[in-house]
C-alpha positions as a printed Julia matrix, in Angstrom:
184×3 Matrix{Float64}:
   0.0    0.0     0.0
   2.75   2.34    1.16
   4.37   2.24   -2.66
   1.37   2.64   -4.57
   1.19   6.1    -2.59
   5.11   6.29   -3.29
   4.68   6.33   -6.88
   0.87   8.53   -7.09
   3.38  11.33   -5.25
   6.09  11.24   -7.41
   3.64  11.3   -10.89
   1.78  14.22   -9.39
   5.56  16.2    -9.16
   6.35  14.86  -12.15
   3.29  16.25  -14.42
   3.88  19.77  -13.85
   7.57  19.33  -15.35
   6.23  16.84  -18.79
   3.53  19.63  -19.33
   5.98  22.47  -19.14
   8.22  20.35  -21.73
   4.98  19.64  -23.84
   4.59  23.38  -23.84
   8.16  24.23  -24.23
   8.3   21.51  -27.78
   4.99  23.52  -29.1
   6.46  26.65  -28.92
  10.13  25.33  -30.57
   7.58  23.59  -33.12
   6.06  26.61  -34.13
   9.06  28.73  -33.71
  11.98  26.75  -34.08
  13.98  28.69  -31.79
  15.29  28.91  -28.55
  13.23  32.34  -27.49
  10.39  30.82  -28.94
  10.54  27.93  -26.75
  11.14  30.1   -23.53
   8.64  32.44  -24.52
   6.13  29.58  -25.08
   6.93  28.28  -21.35
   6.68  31.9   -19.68
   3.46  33.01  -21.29
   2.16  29.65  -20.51
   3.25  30.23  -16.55
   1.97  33.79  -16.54
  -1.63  32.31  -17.37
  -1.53  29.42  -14.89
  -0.05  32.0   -12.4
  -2.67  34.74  -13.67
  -5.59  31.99  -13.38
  -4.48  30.97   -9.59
  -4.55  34.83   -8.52
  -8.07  35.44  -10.19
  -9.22  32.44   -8.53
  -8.52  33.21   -5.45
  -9.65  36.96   -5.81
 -13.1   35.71   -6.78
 -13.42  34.13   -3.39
 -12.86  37.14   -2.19
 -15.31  39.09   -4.16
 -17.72  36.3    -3.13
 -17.15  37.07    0.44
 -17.78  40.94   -0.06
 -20.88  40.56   -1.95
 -22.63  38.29    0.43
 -25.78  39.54    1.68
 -27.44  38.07    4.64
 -29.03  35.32    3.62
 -25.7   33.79    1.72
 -24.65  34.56    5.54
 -27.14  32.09    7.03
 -25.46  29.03    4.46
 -22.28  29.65    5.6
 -19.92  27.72    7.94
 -18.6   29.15   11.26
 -15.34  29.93    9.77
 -16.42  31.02    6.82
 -18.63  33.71    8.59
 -15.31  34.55   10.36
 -13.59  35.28    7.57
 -16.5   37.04    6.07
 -16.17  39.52    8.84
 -12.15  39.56    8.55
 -12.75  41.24    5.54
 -16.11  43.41    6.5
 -13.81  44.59    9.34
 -10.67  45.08    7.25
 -12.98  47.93    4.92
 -13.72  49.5     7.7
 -10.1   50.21    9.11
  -9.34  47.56   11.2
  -6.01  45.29   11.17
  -7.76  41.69   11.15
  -5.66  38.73   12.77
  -7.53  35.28   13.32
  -7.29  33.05   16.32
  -6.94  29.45   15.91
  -9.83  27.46   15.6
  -9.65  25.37   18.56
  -8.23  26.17   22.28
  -9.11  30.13   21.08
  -9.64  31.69   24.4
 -13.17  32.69   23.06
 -12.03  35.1    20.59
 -12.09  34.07   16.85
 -10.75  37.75   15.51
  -8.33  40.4    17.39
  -9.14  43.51   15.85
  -6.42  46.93   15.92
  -7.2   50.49   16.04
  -4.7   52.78   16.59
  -4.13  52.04   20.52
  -7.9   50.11   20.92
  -7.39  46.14   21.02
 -10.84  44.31   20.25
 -11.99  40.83   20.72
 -14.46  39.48   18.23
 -16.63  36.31   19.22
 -18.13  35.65   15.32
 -21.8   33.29   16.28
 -23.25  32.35   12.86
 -26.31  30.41   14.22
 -30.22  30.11   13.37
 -31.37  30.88   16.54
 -30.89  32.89   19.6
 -26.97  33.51   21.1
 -27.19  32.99   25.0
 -25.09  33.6    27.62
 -22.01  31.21   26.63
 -20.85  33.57   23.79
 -20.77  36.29   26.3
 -19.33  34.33   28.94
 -16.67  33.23   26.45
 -15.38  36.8    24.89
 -15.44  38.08   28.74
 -12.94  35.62   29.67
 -10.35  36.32   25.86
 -10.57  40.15   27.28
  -6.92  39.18   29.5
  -6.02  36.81   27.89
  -5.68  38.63   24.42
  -5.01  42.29   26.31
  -7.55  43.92   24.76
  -9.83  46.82   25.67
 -13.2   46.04   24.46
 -14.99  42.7    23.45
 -17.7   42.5    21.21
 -19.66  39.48   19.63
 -20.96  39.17   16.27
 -23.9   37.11   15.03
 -26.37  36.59   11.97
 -29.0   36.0    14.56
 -30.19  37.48   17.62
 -29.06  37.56   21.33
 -31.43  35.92   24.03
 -32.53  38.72   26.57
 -29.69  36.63   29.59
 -27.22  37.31   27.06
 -28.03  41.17   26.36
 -28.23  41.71   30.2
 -24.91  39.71   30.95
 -23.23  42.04   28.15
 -24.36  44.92   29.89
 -22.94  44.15   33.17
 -19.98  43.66   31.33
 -19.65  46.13   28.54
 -19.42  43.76   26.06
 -20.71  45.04   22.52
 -23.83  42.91   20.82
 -24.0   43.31   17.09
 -27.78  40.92   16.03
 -28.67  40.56   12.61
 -30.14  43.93   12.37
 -27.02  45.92   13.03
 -24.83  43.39   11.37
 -26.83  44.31    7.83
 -26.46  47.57    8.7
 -23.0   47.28    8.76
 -23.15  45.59    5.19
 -25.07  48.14    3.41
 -22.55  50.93    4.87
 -19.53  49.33    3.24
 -20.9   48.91   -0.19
């Protein structure tokens, strides 16, 4: 079993070498030249190259033009990373946490001198106390001065009276589109 998987690896680093060869014998076939033949391979990696940035951009775009309701299909982390870049138009410096053993935090967002934690809840119903409970205790441990927690949905009325006690901002569905319409 171990060789099959062996020789699978060493076919998938070989392709990318045979095509550029197959590409560099076109362009000495229609050329007959040495420049034709690099020019063939150089054009031909400036479009795979090209193609791989555009992709990647479009995922982007993807995750600027989501409305809300593309927000309710989306994963946790991909709701996180929707607000990365919500957050990043409106000024911030965005840094992720990791994705498990986060302290309760899922972004760190920088102002100037203001440090804030982010707790990003993409869920279809109500956020309770636990999200609170869990950006409260990343305020220490990430330094920062304010905590806030995001969600598509809305907070349950514990949750809105534990933030209070502990000035911790709530941003529901209703601000959260607000926030969308105001960067487009």
């Amino acid at each position: 079993m171990r060789k099959r998987k062996k020789i699978k690896k060493s076919r998938i680093r070989l392709f990318p070498f045979l095509l550029l060869a197959l590409v560099g014998y076109i362009g000495w076939y229609y050329t007959g030249t040495k420049n034709g033949t690099i020019a063939s391979i150089v054009l031909f990696i400036f479009l795979v190259l090209s193609f791989k940035i555009w992709r990647k951009t479009r995922g982007y775009a993807k995750l600027r033009k989501a409305g809300i309701k593309q927000i309710d299909t989306m994963t946790g982390e991909e709701f996180e990373q929707y607000l990365g870049v919500l957050f990043r138009k409106r000024g911030f410096k965005v840094a992720f946490t990791k994705t498990s053993g986060d302290y309760g935090a899922d972004l760190i967002l920088k102002d100037r001198n203001e440090v804030i934690a982010v707790q990003a809840k993409r869920y279809s119903g109500s956020v309770g106390v636990k999200a609170v409970q869990e950006i409260i205790g990343a305020l220490k441990m990430y330094d920062a001065s304010q905590a806030w927690v995001v969600t598509n949905s809305y907070f349950t009325k514990q949750a809105e009276k534990l933030a209070e006690a502990n000035d911790v901002y709530l941003i529901n569905r209703d601000e959260l589109i607000e926030m969308i319409l105001k960067k487009r």
